[in-house]
C-alpha positions in Angstrom: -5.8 -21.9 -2.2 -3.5 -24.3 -4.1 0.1 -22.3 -4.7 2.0 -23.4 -7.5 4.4 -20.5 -8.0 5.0 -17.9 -5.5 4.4 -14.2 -7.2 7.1 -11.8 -7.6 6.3 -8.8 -5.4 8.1 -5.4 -5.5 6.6 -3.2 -2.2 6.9 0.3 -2.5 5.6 1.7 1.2 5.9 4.6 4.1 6.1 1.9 7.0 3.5 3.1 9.6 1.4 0.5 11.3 -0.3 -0.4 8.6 2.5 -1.0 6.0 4.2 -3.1 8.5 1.3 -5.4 9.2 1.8 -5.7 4.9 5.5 -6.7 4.8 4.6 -9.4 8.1 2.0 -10.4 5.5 4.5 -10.8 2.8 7.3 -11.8 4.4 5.0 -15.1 5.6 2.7 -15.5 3.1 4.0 -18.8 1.1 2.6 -17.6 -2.1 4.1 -14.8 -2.4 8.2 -13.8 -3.6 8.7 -10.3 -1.9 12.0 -9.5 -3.8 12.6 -5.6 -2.7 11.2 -2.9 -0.8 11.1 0.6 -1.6 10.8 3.4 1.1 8.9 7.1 0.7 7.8 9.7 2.9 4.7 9.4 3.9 3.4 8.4 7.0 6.6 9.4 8.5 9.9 11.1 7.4 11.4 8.8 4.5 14.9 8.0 6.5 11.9 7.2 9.8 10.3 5.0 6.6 13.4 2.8 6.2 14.5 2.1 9.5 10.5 1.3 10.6 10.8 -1.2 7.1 13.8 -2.4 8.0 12.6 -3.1 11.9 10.2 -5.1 10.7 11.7 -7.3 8.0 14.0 -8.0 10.8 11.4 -9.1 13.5 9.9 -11.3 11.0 12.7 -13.6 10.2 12.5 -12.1 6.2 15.5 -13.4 4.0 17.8 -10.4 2.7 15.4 -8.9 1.0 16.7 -5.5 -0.5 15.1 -2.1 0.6 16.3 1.4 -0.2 15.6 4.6 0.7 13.2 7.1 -2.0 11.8 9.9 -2.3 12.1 12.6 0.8 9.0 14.8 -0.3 5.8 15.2 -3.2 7.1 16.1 -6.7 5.4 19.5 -5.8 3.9 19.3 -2.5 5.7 19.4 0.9 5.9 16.6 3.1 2.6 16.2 5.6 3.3 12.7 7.6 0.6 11.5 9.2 2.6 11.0 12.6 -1.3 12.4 14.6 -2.1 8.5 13.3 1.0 6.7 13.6 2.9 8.3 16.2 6.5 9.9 16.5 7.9 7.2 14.9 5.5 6.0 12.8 5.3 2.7 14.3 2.8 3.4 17.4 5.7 4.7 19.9 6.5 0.9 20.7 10.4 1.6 21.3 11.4 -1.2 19.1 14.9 -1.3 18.7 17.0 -0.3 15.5 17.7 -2.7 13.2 20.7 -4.4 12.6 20.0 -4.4 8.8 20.9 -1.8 6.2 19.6 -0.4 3.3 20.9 -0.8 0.2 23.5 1.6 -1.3 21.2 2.9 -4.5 18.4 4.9 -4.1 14.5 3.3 -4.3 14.4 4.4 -8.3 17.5 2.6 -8.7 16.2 -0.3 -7.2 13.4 -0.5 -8.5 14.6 -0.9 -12.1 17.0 -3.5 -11.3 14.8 -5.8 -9.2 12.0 -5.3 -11.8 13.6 -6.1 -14.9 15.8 -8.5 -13.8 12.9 -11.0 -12.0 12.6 -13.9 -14.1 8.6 -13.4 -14.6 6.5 -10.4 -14.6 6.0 -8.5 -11.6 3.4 -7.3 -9.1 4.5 -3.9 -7.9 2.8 -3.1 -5.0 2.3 1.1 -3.9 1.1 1.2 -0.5 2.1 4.6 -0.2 2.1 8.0 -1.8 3.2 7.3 -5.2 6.4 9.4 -5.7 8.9 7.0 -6.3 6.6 5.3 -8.5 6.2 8.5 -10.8 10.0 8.8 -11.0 10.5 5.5 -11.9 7.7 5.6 -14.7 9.2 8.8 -16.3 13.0 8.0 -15.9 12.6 4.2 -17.1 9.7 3.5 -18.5 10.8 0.3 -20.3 10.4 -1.2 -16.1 6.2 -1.9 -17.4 7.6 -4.7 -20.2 8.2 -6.9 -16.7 5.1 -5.6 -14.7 2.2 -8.1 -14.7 0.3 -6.2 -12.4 0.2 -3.0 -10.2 -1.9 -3.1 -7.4 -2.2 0.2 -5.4 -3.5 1.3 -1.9 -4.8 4.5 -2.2 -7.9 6.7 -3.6 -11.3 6.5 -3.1 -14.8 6.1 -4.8 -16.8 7.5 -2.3 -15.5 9.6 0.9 -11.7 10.2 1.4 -10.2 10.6 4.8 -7.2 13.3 3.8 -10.2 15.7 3.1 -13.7 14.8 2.5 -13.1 13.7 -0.9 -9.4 12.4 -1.4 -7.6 9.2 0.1 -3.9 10.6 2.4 -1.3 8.3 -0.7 -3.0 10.3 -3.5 -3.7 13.9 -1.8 0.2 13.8 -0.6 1.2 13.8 -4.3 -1.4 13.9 -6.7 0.9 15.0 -9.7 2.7 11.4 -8.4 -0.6 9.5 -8.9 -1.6 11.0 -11.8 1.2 9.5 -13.6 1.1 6.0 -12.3 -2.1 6.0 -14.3 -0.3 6.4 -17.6 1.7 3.1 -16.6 -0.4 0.9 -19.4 -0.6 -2.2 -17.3 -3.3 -4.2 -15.6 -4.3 -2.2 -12.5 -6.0 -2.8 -9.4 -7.0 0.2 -6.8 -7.3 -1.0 -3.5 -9.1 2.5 -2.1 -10.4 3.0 1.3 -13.6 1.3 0.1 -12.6 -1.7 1.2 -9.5 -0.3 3.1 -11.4 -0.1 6.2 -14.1 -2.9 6.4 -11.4 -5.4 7.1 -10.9 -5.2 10.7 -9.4 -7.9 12.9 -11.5 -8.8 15.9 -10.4 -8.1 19.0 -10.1 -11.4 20.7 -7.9 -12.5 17.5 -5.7 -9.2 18.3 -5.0 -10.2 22.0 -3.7 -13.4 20.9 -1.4 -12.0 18.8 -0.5 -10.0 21.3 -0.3 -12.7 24.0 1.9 -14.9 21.6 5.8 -15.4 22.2 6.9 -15.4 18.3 8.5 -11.8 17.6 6.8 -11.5 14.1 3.2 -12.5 15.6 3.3 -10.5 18.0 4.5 -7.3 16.6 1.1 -7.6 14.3 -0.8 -7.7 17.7 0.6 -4.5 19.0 0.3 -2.6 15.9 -2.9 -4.0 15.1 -4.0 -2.5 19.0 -2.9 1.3 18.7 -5.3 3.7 19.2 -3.8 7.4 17.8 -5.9 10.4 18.7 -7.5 9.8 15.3 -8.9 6.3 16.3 -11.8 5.0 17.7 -10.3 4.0 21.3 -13.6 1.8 22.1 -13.0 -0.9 19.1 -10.8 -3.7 20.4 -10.0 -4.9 17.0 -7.7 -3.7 14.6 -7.9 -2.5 10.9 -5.2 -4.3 8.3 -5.3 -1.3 6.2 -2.4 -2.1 3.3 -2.0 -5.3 4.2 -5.6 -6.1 2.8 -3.5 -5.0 -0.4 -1.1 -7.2 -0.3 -3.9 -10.2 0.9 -5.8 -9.0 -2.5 -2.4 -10.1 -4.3 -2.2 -13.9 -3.1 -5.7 -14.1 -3.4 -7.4 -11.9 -5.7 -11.0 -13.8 -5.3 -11.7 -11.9 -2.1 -12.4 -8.4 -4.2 -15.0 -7.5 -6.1 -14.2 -5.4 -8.3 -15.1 -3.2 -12.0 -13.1 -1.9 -14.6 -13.6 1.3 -14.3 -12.2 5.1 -16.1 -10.5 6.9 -13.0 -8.9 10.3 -13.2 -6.9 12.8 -10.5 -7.8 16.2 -9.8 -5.6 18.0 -9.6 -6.3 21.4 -9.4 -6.1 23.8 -6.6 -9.4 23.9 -4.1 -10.7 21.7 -2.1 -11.2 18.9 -4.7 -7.9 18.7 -5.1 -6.6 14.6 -5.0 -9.4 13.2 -5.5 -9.6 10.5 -7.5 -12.7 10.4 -9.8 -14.3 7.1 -10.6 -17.1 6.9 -13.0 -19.6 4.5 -12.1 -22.1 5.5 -15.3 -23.8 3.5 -17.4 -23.5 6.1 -20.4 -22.0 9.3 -21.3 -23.4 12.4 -20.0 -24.2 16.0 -21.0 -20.5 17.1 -20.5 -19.2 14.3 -23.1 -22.1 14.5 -25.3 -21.6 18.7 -25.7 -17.7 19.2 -25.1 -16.4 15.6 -26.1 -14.6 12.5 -24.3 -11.7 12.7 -22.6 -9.3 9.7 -22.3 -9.0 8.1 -19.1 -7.6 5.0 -17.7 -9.2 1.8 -17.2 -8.5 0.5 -13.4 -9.9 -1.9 -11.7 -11.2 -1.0 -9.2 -12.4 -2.3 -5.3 -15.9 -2.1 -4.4 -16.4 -4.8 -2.0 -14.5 -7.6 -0.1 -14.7 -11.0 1.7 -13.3 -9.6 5.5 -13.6 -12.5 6.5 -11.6 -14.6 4.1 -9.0 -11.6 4.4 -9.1 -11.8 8.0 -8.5 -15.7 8.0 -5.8 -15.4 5.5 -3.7 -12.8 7.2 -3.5 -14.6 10.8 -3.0 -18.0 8.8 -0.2 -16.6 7.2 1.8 -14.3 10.3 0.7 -16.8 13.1 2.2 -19.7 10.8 1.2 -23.4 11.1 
Protein backbone atom coordinates (compact mmCIF):
# COMPACT_ATOMS: atom_id res chain seq x y z
CA UNK A 1 0.00 0.00 0.00
CA UNK A 2 1.36 3.25 -1.38
CA UNK A 3 1.30 6.03 1.70
CA UNK A 4 1.12 9.46 0.70
CA UNK A 5 0.02 11.15 4.00
CA UNK A 6 0.18 9.48 7.25
CA UNK A 7 -3.44 9.67 9.07
CA UNK A 8 -4.05 11.58 12.06
CA UNK A 9 -4.91 9.12 14.82
CA UNK A 10 -6.33 10.04 18.27
CA UNK A 11 -6.34 6.43 20.52
CA UNK A 12 -8.70 6.33 23.22
CA UNK A 13 -7.76 2.69 25.07
CA UNK A 14 -7.71 0.60 28.67
CA UNK A 15 -4.06 -0.77 27.89
CA UNK A 16 -4.41 -4.59 28.47
CA UNK A 17 -2.60 -6.89 26.14
CA UNK A 18 -4.45 -6.26 23.41
CA UNK A 19 -4.46 -2.40 23.41
CA UNK A 20 -0.75 -2.50 23.67
CA UNK A 21 -0.18 -4.71 20.76
CA UNK A 22 -2.46 -1.48 19.04
CA UNK A 23 -0.27 1.39 20.15
CA UNK A 24 3.12 -1.07 18.99
CA UNK A 25 0.94 -1.07 15.82
CA UNK A 26 0.71 2.64 15.70
CA UNK A 27 3.55 3.78 17.03
CA UNK A 28 5.38 1.78 13.89
CA UNK A 29 3.01 1.75 11.35
CA UNK A 30 4.47 4.57 8.72
CA UNK A 31 1.08 5.43 7.57
CA UNK A 32 -0.24 6.33 10.40
CA UNK A 33 0.22 10.02 12.78
CA UNK A 34 -0.70 8.80 16.30
CA UNK A 35 -0.95 12.32 17.92
CA UNK A 36 -2.48 11.49 21.54
CA UNK A 37 -3.66 8.81 23.67
CA UNK A 38 -6.34 8.77 25.94
CA UNK A 39 -6.67 6.32 29.03
CA UNK A 40 -10.13 4.74 30.69
CA UNK A 41 -10.82 2.12 32.99
CA UNK A 42 -11.41 -0.86 31.57
CA UNK A 43 -9.40 -3.65 31.36
CA UNK A 44 -7.71 -2.49 34.40
CA UNK A 45 -7.92 0.41 36.94
CA UNK A 46 -7.63 3.77 34.83
CA UNK A 47 -4.31 5.07 36.77
CA UNK A 48 -3.08 0.87 36.00
CA UNK A 49 -4.38 2.07 32.19
CA UNK A 50 -1.92 4.99 31.96
CA UNK A 51 1.13 3.62 33.32
CA UNK A 52 0.56 0.18 31.09
CA UNK A 53 0.09 3.09 27.92
CA UNK A 54 2.77 4.78 28.95
CA UNK A 55 5.11 1.36 29.41
CA UNK A 56 4.53 0.72 26.12
CA UNK A 57 4.97 3.96 24.14
CA UNK A 58 8.13 3.87 25.88
CA UNK A 59 9.38 0.28 24.85
CA UNK A 60 8.57 1.16 21.45
CA UNK A 61 10.78 4.08 20.76
CA UNK A 62 7.22 6.36 20.20
CA UNK A 63 7.97 10.28 19.91
CA UNK A 64 6.33 12.39 22.81
CA UNK A 65 3.19 11.55 22.00
CA UNK A 66 0.70 12.99 24.67
CA UNK A 67 -1.45 10.61 26.86
CA UNK A 68 -3.75 11.55 29.79
CA UNK A 69 -5.50 10.00 32.28
CA UNK A 70 -9.85 9.69 31.76
CA UNK A 71 -12.45 8.47 33.06
CA UNK A 72 -12.08 6.21 36.56
CA UNK A 73 -15.57 4.37 36.22
CA UNK A 74 -19.05 3.90 33.62
CA UNK A 75 -21.22 7.05 33.60
CA UNK A 76 -23.67 4.77 35.68
CA UNK A 77 -22.09 1.43 36.06
CA UNK A 78 -19.26 0.54 38.44
CA UNK A 79 -15.94 -0.41 37.34
CA UNK A 80 -15.64 -4.46 36.36
CA UNK A 81 -11.85 -4.74 34.86
CA UNK A 82 -11.23 -7.66 33.16
CA UNK A 83 -7.92 -8.37 35.18
CA UNK A 84 -9.31 -12.75 35.05
CA UNK A 85 -7.93 -11.95 31.17
CA UNK A 86 -5.26 -9.60 31.55
CA UNK A 87 -3.79 -10.16 34.74
CA UNK A 88 -3.02 -8.00 37.98
CA UNK A 89 -1.69 -5.48 35.98
CA UNK A 90 -3.31 -5.67 33.05
CA UNK A 91 -0.39 -6.37 31.00
CA UNK A 92 0.06 -10.33 31.51
CA UNK A 93 2.08 -10.04 34.98
CA UNK A 94 5.33 -9.44 32.85
CA UNK A 95 7.04 -7.19 35.58
CA UNK A 96 7.84 -4.54 33.12
CA UNK A 97 9.25 -1.71 34.69
CA UNK A 98 7.59 1.82 35.20
CA UNK A 99 7.95 4.17 32.79
CA UNK A 100 10.00 7.06 32.79
CA UNK A 101 7.34 9.11 30.92
CA UNK A 102 4.40 11.14 32.31
CA UNK A 103 1.11 11.94 31.55
CA UNK A 104 0.00 15.02 30.67
CA UNK A 105 -1.28 17.53 33.24
CA UNK A 106 -5.14 17.80 31.70
CA UNK A 107 -7.44 15.19 31.98
CA UNK A 108 -8.29 12.73 28.69
CA UNK A 109 -11.57 15.15 27.85
CA UNK A 110 -9.28 17.93 27.85
CA UNK A 111 -7.05 16.39 25.57
CA UNK A 112 -9.06 15.21 23.52
CA UNK A 113 -10.50 18.53 22.36
CA UNK A 114 -7.24 20.17 21.99
CA UNK A 115 -5.44 17.41 19.93
CA UNK A 116 -8.64 17.03 17.82
CA UNK A 117 -9.37 20.41 16.73
CA UNK A 118 -6.10 21.62 16.57
CA UNK A 119 -4.72 18.71 13.88
CA UNK A 120 -4.33 20.28 10.69
CA UNK A 121 -6.77 17.58 8.81
CA UNK A 122 -9.60 15.60 10.06
CA UNK A 123 -9.10 12.99 12.43
CA UNK A 124 -9.51 9.21 12.97
CA UNK A 125 -10.49 8.79 16.63
CA UNK A 126 -9.86 5.49 17.55
CA UNK A 127 -12.06 3.81 20.90
CA UNK A 128 -10.60 0.59 21.74
CA UNK A 129 -12.08 0.66 24.98
CA UNK A 130 -15.25 1.23 26.89
CA UNK A 131 -16.45 4.42 25.55
CA UNK A 132 -16.68 6.82 28.52
CA UNK A 133 -14.39 9.38 27.82
CA UNK A 134 -15.70 9.45 24.40
CA UNK A 135 -19.38 10.19 25.70
CA UNK A 136 -18.02 13.10 27.85
CA UNK A 137 -16.23 14.44 25.19
CA UNK A 138 -19.35 14.29 22.70
CA UNK A 139 -21.73 15.99 25.24
CA UNK A 140 -19.23 18.62 26.74
CA UNK A 141 -17.74 19.70 23.26
CA UNK A 142 -19.45 18.61 20.67
CA UNK A 143 -18.08 21.12 18.04
CA UNK A 144 -14.61 18.19 18.39
CA UNK A 145 -16.92 16.09 15.22
CA UNK A 146 -16.27 19.30 12.66
CA UNK A 147 -12.37 17.76 12.68
CA UNK A 148 -13.35 13.97 12.95
CA UNK A 149 -13.09 12.23 9.51
CA UNK A 150 -13.67 8.99 10.96
CA UNK A 151 -14.35 7.08 14.13
CA UNK A 152 -13.52 3.68 14.14
CA UNK A 153 -14.50 1.65 17.29
CA UNK A 154 -13.59 -1.78 18.86
CA UNK A 155 -16.43 -3.01 20.49
CA UNK A 156 -20.10 -4.65 20.04
CA UNK A 157 -21.18 -7.43 18.35
CA UNK A 158 -23.50 -8.79 15.54
CA UNK A 159 -23.71 -12.16 16.58
CA UNK A 160 -22.47 -13.60 20.10
CA UNK A 161 -20.82 -11.23 22.76
CA UNK A 162 -18.30 -12.50 25.22
CA UNK A 163 -19.35 -10.03 28.37
CA UNK A 164 -22.58 -12.11 28.37
CA UNK A 165 -23.95 -14.14 25.65
CA UNK A 166 -25.18 -11.30 23.75
CA UNK A 167 -22.96 -8.05 24.48
CA UNK A 168 -19.13 -7.28 23.58
CA UNK A 169 -17.00 -6.28 27.39
CA UNK A 170 -16.25 -2.02 25.79
CA UNK A 171 -20.04 -1.66 25.31
CA UNK A 172 -21.61 -3.83 28.30
CA UNK A 173 -19.11 -1.69 30.80
CA UNK A 174 -20.96 1.48 29.79
CA UNK A 175 -23.68 1.14 27.57
CA UNK A 176 -25.18 4.65 28.35
CA UNK A 177 -21.31 5.67 27.10
CA UNK A 178 -21.87 3.81 23.77
CA UNK A 179 -25.13 4.82 23.20
CA UNK A 180 -24.06 8.24 22.78
CA UNK A 181 -20.99 7.87 20.58
CA UNK A 182 -23.70 6.88 18.12
CA UNK A 183 -25.22 10.28 18.04
CA UNK A 184 -21.60 11.54 16.97
CA UNK A 185 -22.90 12.16 13.15
CA UNK A 186 -19.73 11.05 11.46
CA UNK A 187 -18.60 8.28 9.29
CA UNK A 188 -18.29 5.17 11.56
CA UNK A 189 -16.80 1.92 11.46
CA UNK A 190 -17.54 -0.98 14.29
CA UNK A 191 -14.82 -3.27 14.55
CA UNK A 192 -16.95 -5.99 16.82
CA UNK A 193 -15.69 -9.23 17.91
CA UNK A 194 -16.85 -10.49 14.49
CA UNK A 195 -13.75 -10.14 13.20
CA UNK A 196 -12.09 -9.30 16.66
CA UNK A 197 -11.10 -12.79 17.05
CA UNK A 198 -10.43 -14.47 13.57
CA UNK A 199 -7.19 -12.65 13.34
CA UNK A 200 -4.80 -14.75 15.21
CA UNK A 201 -1.05 -14.70 14.88
CA UNK A 202 0.46 -18.13 14.29
CA UNK A 203 2.47 -19.47 16.65
CA UNK A 204 5.73 -19.89 15.04
CA UNK A 205 5.46 -16.01 14.03
CA UNK A 206 4.80 -15.40 17.95
CA UNK A 207 8.04 -17.25 19.05
CA UNK A 208 10.05 -15.11 16.80
CA UNK A 209 8.87 -12.15 18.21
CA UNK A 210 9.52 -13.45 21.19
CA UNK A 211 13.04 -14.74 20.32
CA UNK A 212 13.96 -11.24 18.83
CA UNK A 213 16.40 -8.72 20.69
CA UNK A 214 14.40 -5.26 19.74
CA UNK A 215 12.35 -4.21 22.98
CA UNK A 216 9.21 -3.08 20.95
CA UNK A 217 9.20 -6.62 18.93
CA UNK A 218 9.51 -8.41 21.44
CA UNK A 219 7.08 -7.10 23.91
CA UNK A 220 4.36 -7.95 21.05
CA UNK A 221 5.67 -11.62 21.35
CA UNK A 222 5.04 -11.93 25.05
CA UNK A 223 1.76 -10.29 25.09
CA UNK A 224 0.76 -11.96 22.02
CA UNK A 225 1.75 -15.63 24.18
CA UNK A 226 -0.32 -15.10 27.53
CA UNK A 227 -2.65 -17.53 28.24
CA UNK A 228 -5.25 -16.01 31.29
CA UNK A 229 -7.55 -18.59 32.88
CA UNK A 230 -9.99 -17.37 30.15
CA UNK A 231 -7.77 -18.58 27.19
CA UNK A 232 -7.37 -21.47 25.26
CA UNK A 233 -3.74 -22.59 26.79
CA UNK A 234 -3.31 -25.22 23.75
CA UNK A 235 -3.25 -22.51 20.80
CA UNK A 236 0.34 -21.25 20.34
CA UNK A 237 -0.70 -18.33 18.47
CA UNK A 238 -1.91 -15.15 19.60
CA UNK A 239 -5.05 -13.07 18.89
CA UNK A 240 -4.39 -9.06 17.82
CA UNK A 241 -7.63 -8.19 19.30
CA UNK A 242 -7.61 -3.99 18.94
CA UNK A 243 -4.86 -3.79 17.09
CA UNK A 244 -6.85 -5.43 14.12
CA UNK A 245 -8.66 -1.91 14.72
CA UNK A 246 -6.01 0.08 14.31
CA UNK A 247 -4.63 -2.38 11.08
CA UNK A 248 -8.39 -1.60 9.66
CA UNK A 249 -7.36 2.21 9.85
CA UNK A 250 -4.08 2.05 7.52
CA UNK A 251 -5.69 -0.22 5.51
CA UNK A 252 -9.28 -0.26 5.35
CA UNK A 253 -9.46 -2.89 2.26
CA UNK A 254 -8.90 -5.82 4.61
CA UNK A 255 -12.76 -5.44 6.03
CA UNK A 256 -15.76 -6.21 4.57
CA UNK A 257 -18.09 -4.42 5.76
CA UNK A 258 -22.23 -2.95 5.41
CA UNK A 259 -23.78 0.12 6.40
CA UNK A 260 -25.86 -0.95 8.72
CA UNK A 261 -28.80 0.67 11.58
CA UNK A 262 -27.19 -0.37 15.02
CA UNK A 263 -28.79 0.46 18.36
CA UNK A 264 -27.82 -0.21 22.32
CA UNK A 265 -29.92 -1.82 24.74
CA UNK A 266 -29.93 -0.58 27.34
CA UNK A 267 -32.35 -1.75 29.64
CA UNK A 268 -32.01 -3.78 32.71
CA UNK A 269 -32.02 -7.88 32.06
CA UNK A 270 -29.90 -9.87 30.55
CA UNK A 271 -29.96 -8.06 27.12
CA UNK A 272 -28.59 -5.39 28.50
CA UNK A 273 -25.33 -3.89 26.15
CA UNK A 274 -26.06 -5.43 23.44
CA UNK A 275 -25.67 -3.80 20.43
CA UNK A 276 -28.50 -4.58 17.85
CA UNK A 277 -27.56 -4.72 14.22
CA UNK A 278 -30.20 -5.19 11.63
CA UNK A 279 -29.21 -7.31 8.95
CA UNK A 280 -32.98 -7.13 7.14
CA UNK A 281 -33.77 -6.66 3.87
CA UNK A 282 -37.18 -4.78 4.75
CA UNK A 283 -39.11 -3.58 7.67
CA UNK A 284 -40.91 -5.86 9.75
CA UNK A 285 -44.20 -6.32 11.70
CA UNK A 286 -42.96 -4.10 14.62
CA UNK A 287 -42.23 -1.02 12.13
CA UNK A 288 -45.04 -1.73 9.90
CA UNK A 289 -47.71 -1.70 13.22
CA UNK A 290 -45.87 0.73 15.82
CA UNK A 291 -43.70 2.82 13.33
CA UNK A 292 -39.69 3.36 12.62
CA UNK A 293 -37.45 4.39 14.97
CA UNK A 294 -34.31 6.30 14.02
CA UNK A 295 -31.14 4.66 14.30
CA UNK A 296 -27.73 5.18 13.19
CA UNK A 297 -26.05 4.14 10.16
CA UNK A 298 -22.51 2.30 11.13
CA UNK A 299 -20.53 0.49 9.22
CA UNK A 300 -20.17 -2.30 10.26
CA UNK A 301 -17.40 -5.54 10.16
CA UNK A 302 -18.55 -8.77 8.91
CA UNK A 303 -15.55 -10.32 7.55
CA UNK A 304 -11.71 -9.86 7.24
CA UNK A 305 -8.53 -10.70 5.28
CA UNK A 306 -6.38 -12.40 8.62
CA UNK A 307 -4.04 -12.90 6.66
CA UNK A 308 -3.34 -9.52 5.08
CA UNK A 309 -3.84 -8.25 8.81
CA UNK A 310 -1.54 -10.63 10.10
CA UNK A 311 1.24 -9.68 7.46
CA UNK A 312 0.64 -6.02 8.06
CA UNK A 313 1.02 -5.98 11.75
CA UNK A 314 4.55 -7.98 11.96
CA UNK A 315 5.67 -5.80 8.85
CA UNK A 316 5.04 -2.90 10.71
CA UNK A 317 6.44 -3.86 14.67
CA UNK A 318 9.30 -6.17 13.37
CA UNK A 319 10.37 -3.10 10.99
CA UNK A 320 12.44 -3.58 7.84
Amino acid sequence: MTIDEPIPVVIDCDTGIDDALALLFAVRHPGIDLRAVTCVAGNTDVDGVVRNTLTVLERAGAPAVPVARGAERPLIEAVRTARHVHGRDGMGDLGLPAPARTAADVDAVTLLRREILAAPRPVTLVPLAPLTNIALLLRTHPEVTRNIERIVFMGGAVATGNATPVAEFNVWHDPEAAAILLTAGVPMTMYGLDVFQQVVVPGADVARLRAGSEPGARLAGELLAHRGPATDEAEPGGGLGDAGAVCAVADPAGLTTQLLPVEVSLAPGPARGQTIVDRRARPGESEIHQGGREQTLVDVALGVDVERYVKLFLSAVEGP
